[in-house]
C-alpha positions, -999 to 999 in steps of 0.1 A, spaced: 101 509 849 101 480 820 89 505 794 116 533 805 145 511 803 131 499 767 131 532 758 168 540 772 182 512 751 161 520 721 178 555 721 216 538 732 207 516 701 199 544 678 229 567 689 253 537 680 232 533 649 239 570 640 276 566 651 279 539 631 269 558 600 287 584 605 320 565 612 309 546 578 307 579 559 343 590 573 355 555 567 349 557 528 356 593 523 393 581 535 393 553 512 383 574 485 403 602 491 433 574 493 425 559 460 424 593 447 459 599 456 474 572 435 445 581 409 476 597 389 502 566 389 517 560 356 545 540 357 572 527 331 604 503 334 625 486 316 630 448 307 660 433 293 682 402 285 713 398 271 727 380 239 766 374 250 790 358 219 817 335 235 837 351 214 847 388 231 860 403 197 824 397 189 798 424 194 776 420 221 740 426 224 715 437 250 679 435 235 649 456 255 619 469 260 602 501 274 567 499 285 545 524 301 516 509 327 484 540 326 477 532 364 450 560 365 414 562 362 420 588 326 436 578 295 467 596 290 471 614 256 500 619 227 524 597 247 565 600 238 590 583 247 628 592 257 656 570 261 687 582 271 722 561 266 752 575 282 779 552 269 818 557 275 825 547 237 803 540 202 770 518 207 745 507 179 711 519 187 685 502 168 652 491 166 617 486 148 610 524 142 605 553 115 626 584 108 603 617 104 616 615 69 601 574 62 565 579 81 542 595 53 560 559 28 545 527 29 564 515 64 553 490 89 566 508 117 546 512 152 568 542 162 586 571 149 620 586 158 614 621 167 646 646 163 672 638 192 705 654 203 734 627 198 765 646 214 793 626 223 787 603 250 747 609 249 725 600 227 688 605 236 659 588 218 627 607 215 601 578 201 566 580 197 540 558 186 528 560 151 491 543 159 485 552 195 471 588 208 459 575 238 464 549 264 435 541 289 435 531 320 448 497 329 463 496 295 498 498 288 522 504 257 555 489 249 582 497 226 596 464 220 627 447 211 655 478 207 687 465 207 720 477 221 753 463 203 785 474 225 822 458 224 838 438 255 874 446 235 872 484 255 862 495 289 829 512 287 801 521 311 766 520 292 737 536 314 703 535 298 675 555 315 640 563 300 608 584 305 573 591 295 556 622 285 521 629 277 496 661 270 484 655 308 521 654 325 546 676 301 570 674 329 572 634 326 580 602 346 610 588 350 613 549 343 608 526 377 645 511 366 677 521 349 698 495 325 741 496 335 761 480 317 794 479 333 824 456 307 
């Protein structure tokens, strides 16, 4: 009777040691398939601070920067860069980049302007970078330090919205944040 009921919970113990595999198995196939889902977040934002003259005749200045975080597990290839302005009068736009026209001269440059409709009350700012094809994962690419000169002598209502593109997602991603300036 001894030996049958050793028997009995040899075979309960081996059934939960099967179960247990099995719920193992499923267990990581969910984490896996979970990872997997985010597998393809790239994110980009802006930061920003403001330079603000006591003086309001003066012209004021927002300085920022545009960075792009590769959050997958594959580099992301021939990366550009778009920032939008929609401003309700002038700005000044500038920053530490090339015209098509100045890359092939002797330029210190890390990006290039690429050719950009500037209509009105939007200008958009096609950028890539001049050194960069690729950006692996975990790594992440900033253009740095653009600045944004506007008047406090006028109304005006200055949005700033940006977004990556690479060979891998033509149809982009849009930045994690917006910049509004509201004077």
């Amino acid at each position: 009777m001894t030996s049958k009921l050793l028997i009995e919970l040899a075979q309960a113990i081996n059934q939960l040691e099967v179960e247990t595999k099995e719920f193992l198995n499923e267990f990581h196939t969910l984490i896996a398939s979970e990872k997997s889902k985010h597998s393809d977040m790239t994110s980009c934002f802006f930061t920003q601070s403001f330079l603000l003259n006591k003086d309001v005749a003066d012209k004021q200045m927002m300085v920022g920067s545009f960075s792009i975080k590769n959050n997958s597990n594959h580099p992301l290839t021939s990366p550009v860069i778009l920032i939008k302005v929609k401003s309700d009068t002038a700005i000044d736009f500038s920053g530490k980049f090339a015209h098509a026209k100045q890359t092939g001269k002797n330029h210190n440059f890390s990006w290039e302007r690429l050719e950009g409709e500037e209509e009105g009350a939007q200008m958009d700012f096609w950028l890539k970078p001049i050194r960069v094809e690729k950006i692996s994962p975990g790594e992440v690419l900033t253009f740095k330090n653009f600045q944004i000169g506007f008047s406090l002598l006028e109304s005006n209502n200055i949005l700033i919205e940006g977004f990556a593109y690479f060979a891998e997602k033509k149809s982009g991603v849009s930045s994690l944040n917006t910049i509004n300036i509201n004077c």
